[in-house]
N, CA, C and O atoms as a Tinker XYZ file with bonds, in Angstrom:
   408  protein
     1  N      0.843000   -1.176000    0.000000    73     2
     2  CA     0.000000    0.000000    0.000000    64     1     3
     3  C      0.890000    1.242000    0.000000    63     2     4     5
     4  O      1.822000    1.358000    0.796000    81     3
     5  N      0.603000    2.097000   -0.843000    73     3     6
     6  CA     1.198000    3.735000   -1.003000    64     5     7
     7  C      0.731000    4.309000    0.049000    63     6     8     9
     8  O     -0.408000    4.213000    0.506000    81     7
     9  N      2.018000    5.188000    0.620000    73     7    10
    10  CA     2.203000    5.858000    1.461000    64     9    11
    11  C      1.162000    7.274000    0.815000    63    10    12    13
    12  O      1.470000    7.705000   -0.297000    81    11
    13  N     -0.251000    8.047000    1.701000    73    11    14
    14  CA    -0.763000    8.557000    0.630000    64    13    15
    15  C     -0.465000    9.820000    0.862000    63    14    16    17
    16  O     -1.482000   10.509000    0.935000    81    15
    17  N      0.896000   10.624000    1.064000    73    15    18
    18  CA     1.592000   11.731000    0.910000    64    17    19
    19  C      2.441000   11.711000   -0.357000    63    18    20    21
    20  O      3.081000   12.693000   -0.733000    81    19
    21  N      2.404000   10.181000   -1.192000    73    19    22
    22  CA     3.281000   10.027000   -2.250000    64    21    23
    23  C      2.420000    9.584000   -3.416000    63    22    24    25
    24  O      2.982000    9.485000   -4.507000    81    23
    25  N      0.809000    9.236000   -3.305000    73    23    26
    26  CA     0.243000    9.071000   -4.404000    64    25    27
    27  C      0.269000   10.016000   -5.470000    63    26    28    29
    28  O      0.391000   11.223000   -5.261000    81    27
    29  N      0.163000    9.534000   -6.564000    73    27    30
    30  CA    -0.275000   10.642000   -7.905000    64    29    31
    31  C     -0.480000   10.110000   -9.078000    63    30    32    33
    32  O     -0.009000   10.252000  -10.206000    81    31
    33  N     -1.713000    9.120000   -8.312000    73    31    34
    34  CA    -3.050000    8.198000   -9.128000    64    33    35
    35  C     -4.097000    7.655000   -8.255000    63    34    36    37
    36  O     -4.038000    6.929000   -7.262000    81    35
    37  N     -5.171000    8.255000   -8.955000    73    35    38
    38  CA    -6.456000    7.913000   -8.073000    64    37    39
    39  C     -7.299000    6.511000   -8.828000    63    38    40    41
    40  O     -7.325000    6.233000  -10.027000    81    39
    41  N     -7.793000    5.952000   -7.957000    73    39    42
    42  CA    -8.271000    4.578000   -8.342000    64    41    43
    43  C     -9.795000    4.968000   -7.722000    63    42    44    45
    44  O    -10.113000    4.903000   -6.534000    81    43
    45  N    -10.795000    5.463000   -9.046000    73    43    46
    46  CA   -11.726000    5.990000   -8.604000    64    45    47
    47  C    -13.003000    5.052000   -7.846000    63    46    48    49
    48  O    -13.775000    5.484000   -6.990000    81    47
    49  N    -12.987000    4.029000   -8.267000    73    47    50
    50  CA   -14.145000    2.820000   -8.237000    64    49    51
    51  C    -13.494000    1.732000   -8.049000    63    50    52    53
    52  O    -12.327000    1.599000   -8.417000    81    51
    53  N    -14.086000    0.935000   -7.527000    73    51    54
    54  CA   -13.612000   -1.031000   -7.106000    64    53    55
    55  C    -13.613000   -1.531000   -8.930000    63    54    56    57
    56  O    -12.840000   -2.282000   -9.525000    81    55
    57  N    -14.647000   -0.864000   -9.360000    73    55    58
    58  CA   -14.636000   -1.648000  -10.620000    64    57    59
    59  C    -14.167000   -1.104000  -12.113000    63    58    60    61
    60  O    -14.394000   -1.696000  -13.168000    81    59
    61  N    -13.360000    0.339000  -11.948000    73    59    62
    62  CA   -12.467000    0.457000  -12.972000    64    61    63
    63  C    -11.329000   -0.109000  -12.638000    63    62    64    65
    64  O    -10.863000   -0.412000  -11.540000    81    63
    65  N    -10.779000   -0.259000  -14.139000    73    63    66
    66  CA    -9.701000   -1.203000  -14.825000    64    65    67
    67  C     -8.715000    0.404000  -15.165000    63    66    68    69
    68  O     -8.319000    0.513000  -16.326000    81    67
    69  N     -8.519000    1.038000  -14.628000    73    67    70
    70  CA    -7.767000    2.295000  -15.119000    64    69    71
    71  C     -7.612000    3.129000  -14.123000    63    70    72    73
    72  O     -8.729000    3.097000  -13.605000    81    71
    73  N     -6.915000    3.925000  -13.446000    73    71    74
    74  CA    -6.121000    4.930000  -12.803000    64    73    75
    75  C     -6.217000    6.774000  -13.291000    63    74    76    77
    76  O     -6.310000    6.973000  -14.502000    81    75
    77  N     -6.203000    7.466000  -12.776000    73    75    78
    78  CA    -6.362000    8.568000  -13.336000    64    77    79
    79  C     -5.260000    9.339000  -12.491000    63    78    80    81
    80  O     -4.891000    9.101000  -11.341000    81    79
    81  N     -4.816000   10.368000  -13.408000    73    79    82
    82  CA    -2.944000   10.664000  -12.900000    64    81    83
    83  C     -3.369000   12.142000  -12.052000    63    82    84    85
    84  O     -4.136000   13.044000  -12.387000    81    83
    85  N     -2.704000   12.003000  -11.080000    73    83    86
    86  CA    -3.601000   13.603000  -10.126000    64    85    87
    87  C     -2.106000   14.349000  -10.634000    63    86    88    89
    88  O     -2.296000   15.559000  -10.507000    81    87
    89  N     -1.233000   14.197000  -10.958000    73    87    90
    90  CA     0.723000   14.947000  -11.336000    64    89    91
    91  C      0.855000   14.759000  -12.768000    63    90    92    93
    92  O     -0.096000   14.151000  -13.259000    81    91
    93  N      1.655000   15.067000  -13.475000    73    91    94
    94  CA     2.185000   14.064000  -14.845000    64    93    95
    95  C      3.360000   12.746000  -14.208000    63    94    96    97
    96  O      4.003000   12.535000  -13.180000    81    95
    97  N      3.234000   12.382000  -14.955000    73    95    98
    98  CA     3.721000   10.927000  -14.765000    64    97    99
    99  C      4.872000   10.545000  -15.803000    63    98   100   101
   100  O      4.599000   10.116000  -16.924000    81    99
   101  N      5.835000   10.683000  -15.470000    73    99   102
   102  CA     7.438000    9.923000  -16.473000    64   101   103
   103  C      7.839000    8.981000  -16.615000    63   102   104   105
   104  O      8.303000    8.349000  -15.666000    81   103
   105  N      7.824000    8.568000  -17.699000    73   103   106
   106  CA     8.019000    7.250000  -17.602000    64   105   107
   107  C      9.117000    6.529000  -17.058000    63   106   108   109
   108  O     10.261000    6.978000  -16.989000    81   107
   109  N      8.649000    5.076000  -16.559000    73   107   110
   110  CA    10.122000    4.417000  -15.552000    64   109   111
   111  C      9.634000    4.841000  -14.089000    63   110   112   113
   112  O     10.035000    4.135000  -13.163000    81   111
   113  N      8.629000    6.162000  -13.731000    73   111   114
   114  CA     8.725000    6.642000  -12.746000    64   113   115
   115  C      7.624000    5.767000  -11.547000    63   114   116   117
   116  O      6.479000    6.016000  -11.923000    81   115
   117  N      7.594000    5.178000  -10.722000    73   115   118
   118  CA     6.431000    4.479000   -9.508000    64   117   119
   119  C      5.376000    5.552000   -9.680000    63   118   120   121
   120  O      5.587000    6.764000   -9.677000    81   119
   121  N      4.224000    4.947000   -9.829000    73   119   122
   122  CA     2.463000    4.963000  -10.069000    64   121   123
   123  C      2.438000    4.274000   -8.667000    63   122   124   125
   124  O      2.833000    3.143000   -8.385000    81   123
   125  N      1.857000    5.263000   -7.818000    73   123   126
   126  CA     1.103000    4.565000   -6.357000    64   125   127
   127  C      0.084000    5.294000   -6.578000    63   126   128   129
   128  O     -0.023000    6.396000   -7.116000    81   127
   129  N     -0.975000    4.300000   -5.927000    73   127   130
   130  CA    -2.139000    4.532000   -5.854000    64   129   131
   131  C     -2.398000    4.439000   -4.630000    63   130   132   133
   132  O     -1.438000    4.244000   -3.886000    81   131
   133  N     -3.740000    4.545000   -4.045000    73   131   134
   134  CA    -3.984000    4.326000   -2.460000    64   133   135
   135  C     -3.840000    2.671000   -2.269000    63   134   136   137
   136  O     -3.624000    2.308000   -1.113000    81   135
   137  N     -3.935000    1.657000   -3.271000    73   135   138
   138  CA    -3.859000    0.083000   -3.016000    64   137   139
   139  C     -2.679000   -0.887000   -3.039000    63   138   140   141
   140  O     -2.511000   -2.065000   -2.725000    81   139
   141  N     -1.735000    0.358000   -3.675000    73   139   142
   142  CA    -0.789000   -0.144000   -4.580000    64   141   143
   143  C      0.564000    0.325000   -5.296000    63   142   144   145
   144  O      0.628000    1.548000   -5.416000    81   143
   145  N      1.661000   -0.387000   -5.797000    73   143   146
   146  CA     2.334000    1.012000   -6.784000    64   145   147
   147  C      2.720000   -0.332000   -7.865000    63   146   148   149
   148  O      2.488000   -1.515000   -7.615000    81   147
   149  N      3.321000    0.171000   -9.027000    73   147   150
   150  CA     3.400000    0.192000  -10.220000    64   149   151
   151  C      4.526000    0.897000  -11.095000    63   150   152   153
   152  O      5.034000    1.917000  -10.630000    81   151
   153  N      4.977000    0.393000  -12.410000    73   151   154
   154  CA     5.705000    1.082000  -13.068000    64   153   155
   155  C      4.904000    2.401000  -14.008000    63   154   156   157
   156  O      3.676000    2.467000  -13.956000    81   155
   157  N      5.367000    2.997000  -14.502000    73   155   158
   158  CA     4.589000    3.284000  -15.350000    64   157   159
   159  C      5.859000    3.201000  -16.509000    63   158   160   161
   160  O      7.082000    3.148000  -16.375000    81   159
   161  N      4.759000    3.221000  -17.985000    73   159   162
   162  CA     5.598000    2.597000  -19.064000    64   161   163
   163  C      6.116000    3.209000  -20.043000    63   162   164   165
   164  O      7.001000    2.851000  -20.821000    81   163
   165  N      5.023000    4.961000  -19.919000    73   163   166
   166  CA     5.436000    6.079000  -20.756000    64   165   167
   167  C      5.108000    7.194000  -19.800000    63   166   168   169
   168  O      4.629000    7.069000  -18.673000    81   167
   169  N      5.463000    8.384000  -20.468000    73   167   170
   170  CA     4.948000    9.737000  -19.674000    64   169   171
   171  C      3.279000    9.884000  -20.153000    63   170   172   173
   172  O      2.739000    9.731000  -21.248000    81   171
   173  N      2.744000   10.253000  -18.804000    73   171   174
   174  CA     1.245000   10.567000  -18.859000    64   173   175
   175  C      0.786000   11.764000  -18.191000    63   174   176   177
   176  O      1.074000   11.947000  -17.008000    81   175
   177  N      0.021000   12.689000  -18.920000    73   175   178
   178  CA    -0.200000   13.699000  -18.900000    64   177   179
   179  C     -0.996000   13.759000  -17.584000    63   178   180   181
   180  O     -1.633000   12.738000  -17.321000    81   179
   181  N     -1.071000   14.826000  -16.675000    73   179   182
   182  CA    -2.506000   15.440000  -15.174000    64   181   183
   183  C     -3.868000   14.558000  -15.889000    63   182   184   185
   184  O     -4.033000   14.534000  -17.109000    81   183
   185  N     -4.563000   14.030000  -15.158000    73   183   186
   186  CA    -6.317000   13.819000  -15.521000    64   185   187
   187  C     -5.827000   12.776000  -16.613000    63   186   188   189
   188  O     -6.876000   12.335000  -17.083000    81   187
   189  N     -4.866000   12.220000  -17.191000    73   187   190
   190  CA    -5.064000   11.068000  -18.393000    64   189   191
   191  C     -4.734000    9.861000  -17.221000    63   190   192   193
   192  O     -4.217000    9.842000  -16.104000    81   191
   193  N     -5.453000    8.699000  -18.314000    73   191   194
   194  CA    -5.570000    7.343000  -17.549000    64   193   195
   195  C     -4.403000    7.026000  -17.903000    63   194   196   197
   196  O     -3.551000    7.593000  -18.587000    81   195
   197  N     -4.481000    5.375000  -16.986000    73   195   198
   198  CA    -3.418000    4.087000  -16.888000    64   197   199
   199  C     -3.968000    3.335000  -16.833000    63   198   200   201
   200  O     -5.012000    3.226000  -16.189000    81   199
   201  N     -3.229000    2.238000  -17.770000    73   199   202
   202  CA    -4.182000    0.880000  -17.234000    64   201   203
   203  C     -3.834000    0.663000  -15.804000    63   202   204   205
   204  O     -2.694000    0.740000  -15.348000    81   203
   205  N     -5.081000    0.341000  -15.033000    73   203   206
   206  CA    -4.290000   -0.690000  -14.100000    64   205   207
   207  C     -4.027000   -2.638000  -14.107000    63   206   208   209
   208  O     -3.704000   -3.398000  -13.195000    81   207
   209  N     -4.262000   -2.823000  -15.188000    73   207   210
   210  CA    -4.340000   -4.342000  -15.653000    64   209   211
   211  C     -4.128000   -4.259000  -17.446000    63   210   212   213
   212  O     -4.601000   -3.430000  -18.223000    81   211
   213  N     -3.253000   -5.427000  -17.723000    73   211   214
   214  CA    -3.508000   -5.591000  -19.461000    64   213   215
   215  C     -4.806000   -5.101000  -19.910000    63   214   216   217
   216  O     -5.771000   -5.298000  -19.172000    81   215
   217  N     -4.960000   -4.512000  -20.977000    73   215   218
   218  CA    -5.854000   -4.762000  -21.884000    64   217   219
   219  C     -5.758000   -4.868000  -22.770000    63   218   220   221
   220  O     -4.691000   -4.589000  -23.317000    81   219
   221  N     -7.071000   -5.451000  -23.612000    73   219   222
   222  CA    -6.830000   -6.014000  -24.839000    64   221   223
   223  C     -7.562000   -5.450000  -26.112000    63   222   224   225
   224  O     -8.210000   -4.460000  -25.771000    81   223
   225  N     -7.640000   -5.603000  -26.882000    73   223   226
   226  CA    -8.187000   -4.616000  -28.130000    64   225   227
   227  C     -9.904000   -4.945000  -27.869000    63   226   228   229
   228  O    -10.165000   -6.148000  -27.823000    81   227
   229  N    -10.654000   -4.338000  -27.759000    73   227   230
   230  CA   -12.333000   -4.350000  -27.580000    64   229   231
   231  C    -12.116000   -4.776000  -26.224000    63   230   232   233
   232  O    -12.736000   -5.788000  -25.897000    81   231
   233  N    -11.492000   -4.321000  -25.493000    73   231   234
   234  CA   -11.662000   -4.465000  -23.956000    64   233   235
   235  C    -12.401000   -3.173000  -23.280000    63   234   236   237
   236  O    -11.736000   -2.149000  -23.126000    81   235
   237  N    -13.828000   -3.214000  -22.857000    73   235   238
   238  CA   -14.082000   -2.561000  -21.704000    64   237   239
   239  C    -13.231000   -1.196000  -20.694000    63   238   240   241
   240  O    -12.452000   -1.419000  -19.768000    81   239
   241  N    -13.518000   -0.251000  -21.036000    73   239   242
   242  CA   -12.714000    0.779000  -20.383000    64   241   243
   243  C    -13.464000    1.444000  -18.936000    63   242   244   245
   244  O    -14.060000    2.495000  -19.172000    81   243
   245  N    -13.506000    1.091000  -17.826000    73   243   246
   246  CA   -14.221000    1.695000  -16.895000    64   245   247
   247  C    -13.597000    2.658000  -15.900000    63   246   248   249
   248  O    -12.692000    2.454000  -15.092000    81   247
   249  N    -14.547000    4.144000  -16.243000    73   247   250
   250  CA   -14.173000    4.904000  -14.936000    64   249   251
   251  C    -15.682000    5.208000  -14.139000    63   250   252   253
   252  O    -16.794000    5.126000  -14.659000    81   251
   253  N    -15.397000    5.544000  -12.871000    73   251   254
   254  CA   -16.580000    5.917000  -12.012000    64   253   255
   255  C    -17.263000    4.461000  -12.006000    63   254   256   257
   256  O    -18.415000    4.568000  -11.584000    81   255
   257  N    -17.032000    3.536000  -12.236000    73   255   258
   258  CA   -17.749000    2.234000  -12.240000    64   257   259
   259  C    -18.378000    2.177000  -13.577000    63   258   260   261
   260  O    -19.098000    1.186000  -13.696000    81   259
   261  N    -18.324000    2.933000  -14.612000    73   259   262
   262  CA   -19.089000    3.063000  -15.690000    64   261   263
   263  C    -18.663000    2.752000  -17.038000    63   262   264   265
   264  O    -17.675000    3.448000  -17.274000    81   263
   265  N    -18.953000    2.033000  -18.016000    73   263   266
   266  CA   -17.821000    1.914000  -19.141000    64   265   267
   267  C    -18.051000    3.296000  -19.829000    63   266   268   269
   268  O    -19.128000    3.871000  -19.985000    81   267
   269  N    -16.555000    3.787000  -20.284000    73   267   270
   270  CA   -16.571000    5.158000  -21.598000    64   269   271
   271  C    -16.174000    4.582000  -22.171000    63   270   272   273
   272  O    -16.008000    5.407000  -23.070000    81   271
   273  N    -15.662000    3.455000  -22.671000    73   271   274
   274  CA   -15.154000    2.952000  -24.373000    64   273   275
   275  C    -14.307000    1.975000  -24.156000    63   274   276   277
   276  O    -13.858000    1.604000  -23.071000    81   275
   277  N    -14.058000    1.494000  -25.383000    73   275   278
   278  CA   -13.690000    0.135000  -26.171000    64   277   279
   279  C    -11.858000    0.838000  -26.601000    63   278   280   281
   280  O    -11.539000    1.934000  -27.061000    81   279
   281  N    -10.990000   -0.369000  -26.195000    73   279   282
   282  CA    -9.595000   -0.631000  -26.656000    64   281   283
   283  C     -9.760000   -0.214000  -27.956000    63   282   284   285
   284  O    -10.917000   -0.217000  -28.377000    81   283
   285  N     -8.976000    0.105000  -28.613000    73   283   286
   286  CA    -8.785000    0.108000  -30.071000    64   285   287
   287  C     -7.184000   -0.645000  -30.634000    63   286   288   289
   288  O     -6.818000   -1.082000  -31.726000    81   287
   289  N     -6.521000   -0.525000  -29.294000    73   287   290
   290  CA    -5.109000   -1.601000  -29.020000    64   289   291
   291  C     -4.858000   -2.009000  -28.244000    63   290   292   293
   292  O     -5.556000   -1.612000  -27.311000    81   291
   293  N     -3.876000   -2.973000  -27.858000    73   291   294
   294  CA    -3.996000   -3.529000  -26.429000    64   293   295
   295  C     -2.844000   -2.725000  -25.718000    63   294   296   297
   296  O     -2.049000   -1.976000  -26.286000    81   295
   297  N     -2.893000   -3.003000  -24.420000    73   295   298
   298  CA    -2.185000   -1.718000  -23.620000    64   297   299
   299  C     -1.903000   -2.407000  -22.523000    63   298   300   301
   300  O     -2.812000   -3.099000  -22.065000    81   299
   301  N     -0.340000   -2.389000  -21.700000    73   299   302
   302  CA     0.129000   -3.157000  -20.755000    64   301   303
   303  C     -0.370000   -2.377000  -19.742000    63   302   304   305
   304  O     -0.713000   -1.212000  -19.941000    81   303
   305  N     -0.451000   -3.003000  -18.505000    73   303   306
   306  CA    -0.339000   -2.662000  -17.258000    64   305   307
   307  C      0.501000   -1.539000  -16.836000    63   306   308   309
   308  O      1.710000   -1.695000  -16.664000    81   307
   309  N     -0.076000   -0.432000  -16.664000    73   307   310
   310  CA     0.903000    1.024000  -16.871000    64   309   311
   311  C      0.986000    1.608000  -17.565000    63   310   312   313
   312  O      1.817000    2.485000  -17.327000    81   311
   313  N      0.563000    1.671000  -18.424000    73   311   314
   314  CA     0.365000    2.241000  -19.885000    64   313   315
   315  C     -0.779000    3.314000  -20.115000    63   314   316   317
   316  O     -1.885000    3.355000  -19.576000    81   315
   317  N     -0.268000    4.111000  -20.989000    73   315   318
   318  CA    -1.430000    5.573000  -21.061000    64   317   319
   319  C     -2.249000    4.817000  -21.686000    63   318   320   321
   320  O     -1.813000    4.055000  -22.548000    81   319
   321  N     -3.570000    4.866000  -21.392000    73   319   322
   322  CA    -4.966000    5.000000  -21.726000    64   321   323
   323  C     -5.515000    6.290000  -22.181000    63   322   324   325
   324  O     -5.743000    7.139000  -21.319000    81   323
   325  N     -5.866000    6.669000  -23.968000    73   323   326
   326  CA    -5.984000    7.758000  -24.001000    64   325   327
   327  C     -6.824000    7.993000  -25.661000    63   326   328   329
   328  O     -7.148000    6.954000  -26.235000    81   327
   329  N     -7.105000    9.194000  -26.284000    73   327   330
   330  CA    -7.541000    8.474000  -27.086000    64   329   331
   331  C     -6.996000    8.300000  -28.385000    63   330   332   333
   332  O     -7.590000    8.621000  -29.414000    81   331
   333  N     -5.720000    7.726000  -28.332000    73   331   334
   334  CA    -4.866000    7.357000  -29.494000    64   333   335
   335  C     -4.834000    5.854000  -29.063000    63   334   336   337
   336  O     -4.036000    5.178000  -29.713000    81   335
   337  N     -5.596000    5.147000  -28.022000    73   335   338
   338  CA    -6.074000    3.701000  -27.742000    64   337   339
   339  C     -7.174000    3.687000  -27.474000    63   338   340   341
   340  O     -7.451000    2.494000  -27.595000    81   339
   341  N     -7.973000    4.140000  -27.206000    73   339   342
   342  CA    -9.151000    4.339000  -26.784000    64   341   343
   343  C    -10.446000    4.865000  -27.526000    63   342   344   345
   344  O    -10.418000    6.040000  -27.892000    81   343
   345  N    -11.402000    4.231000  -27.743000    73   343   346
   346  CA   -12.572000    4.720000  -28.692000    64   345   347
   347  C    -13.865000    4.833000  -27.746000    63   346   348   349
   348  O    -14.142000    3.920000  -26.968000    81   347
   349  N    -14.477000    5.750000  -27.828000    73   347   350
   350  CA   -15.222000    6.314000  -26.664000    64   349   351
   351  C    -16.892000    5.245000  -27.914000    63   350   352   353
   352  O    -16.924000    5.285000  -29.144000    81   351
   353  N    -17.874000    4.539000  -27.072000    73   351   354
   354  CA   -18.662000    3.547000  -27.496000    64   353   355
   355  C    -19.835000    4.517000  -27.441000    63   354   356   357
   356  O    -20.926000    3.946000  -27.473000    81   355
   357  N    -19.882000    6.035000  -27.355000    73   355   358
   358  CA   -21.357000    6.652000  -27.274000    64   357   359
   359  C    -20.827000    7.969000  -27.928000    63   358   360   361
   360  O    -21.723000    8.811000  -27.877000    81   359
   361  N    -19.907000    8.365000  -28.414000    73   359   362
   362  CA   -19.846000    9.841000  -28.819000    64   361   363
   363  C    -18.739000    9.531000  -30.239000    63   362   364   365
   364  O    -17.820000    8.718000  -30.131000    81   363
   365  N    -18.930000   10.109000  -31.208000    73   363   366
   366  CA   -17.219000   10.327000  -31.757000    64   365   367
   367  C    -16.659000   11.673000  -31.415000    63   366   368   369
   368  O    -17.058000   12.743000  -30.956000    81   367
   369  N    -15.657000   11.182000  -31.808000    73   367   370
   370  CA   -14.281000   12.210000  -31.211000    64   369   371
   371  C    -13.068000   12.792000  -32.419000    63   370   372   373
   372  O    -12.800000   12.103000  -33.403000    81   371
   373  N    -12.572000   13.811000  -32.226000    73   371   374
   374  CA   -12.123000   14.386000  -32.721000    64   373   375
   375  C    -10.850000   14.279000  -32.466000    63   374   376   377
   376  O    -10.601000   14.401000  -31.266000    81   375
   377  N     -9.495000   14.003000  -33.477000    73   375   378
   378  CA    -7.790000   14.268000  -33.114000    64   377   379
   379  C     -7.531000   15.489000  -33.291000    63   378   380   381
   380  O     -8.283000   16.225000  -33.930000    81   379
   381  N     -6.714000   15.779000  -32.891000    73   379   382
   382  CA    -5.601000   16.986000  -33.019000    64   381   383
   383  C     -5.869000   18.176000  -34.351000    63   382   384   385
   384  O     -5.856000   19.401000  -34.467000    81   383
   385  N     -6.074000   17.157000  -35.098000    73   383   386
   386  CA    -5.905000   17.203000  -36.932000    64   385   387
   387  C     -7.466000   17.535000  -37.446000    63   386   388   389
   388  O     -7.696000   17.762000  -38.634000    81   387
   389  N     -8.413000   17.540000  -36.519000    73   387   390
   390  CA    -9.797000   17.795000  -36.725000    64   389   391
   391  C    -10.536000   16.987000  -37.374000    63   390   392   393
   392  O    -11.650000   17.342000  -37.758000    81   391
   393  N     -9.900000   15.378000  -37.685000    73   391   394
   394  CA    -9.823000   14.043000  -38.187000    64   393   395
   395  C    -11.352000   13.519000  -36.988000    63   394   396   397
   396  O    -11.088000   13.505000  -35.786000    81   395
   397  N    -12.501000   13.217000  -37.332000    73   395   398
   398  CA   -13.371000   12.655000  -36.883000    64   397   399
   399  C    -13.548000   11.032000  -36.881000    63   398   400   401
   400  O    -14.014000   10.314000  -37.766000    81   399
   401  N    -12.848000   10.573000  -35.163000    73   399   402
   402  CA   -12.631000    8.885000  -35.214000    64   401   403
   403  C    -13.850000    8.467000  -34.511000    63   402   404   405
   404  O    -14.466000    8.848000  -33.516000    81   403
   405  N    -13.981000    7.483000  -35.453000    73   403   406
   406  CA   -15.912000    6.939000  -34.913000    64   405   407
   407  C    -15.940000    5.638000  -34.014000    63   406   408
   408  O    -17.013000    5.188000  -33.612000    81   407
């Protein structure tokens, strides 16, 4: 269990599969959470996810206990969750490039 003067990832629900970064996050750098700590595998931006478990391509994405979307690749344990992996299953979304991904 993380010491919680050193967390900087919140584990919002028992039943999301993902982490949400309260700092940015560097990669190589320990991901503690209030349950736990972790590598992380790249740099992740304030408010972007992590997995907290593999996932796999059409895997279930849950925050707040709620699914927002479907894998679009699979993603290790630590890994940004975001939406250059991530396809949101009720809205489309827009890249960078003003490119509309459905």
């Amino acid at each position: 269990m993380a010491d919680s003067t050193q967390i900087n990832c919140v584990h919002l629900h028992d039943a999301d599969n993902i982490l949400v970064c309260t700092r940015h996050i560097r990669s190589g750098e320990t991901i503690r959470y209030l349950a736990g700590s972790m590598a992380a595998l790249e740099d992740v931006s304030i408010g972007h996810k992590i997995a907290l478990a593999d996932l796999g391509t059409g895997d279930k994405v849950y925050r707040y206990g709620a699914p927002i979307g479907s894998m679009t690749q699979p993603v290790s344990r630590g890994g940004h969750v975001h939406i250059h992996n991530l396809k949101s299953d009720y809205i489309g979304i827009h890249d960078r490039q003003g490119k509309k991904n459905s």
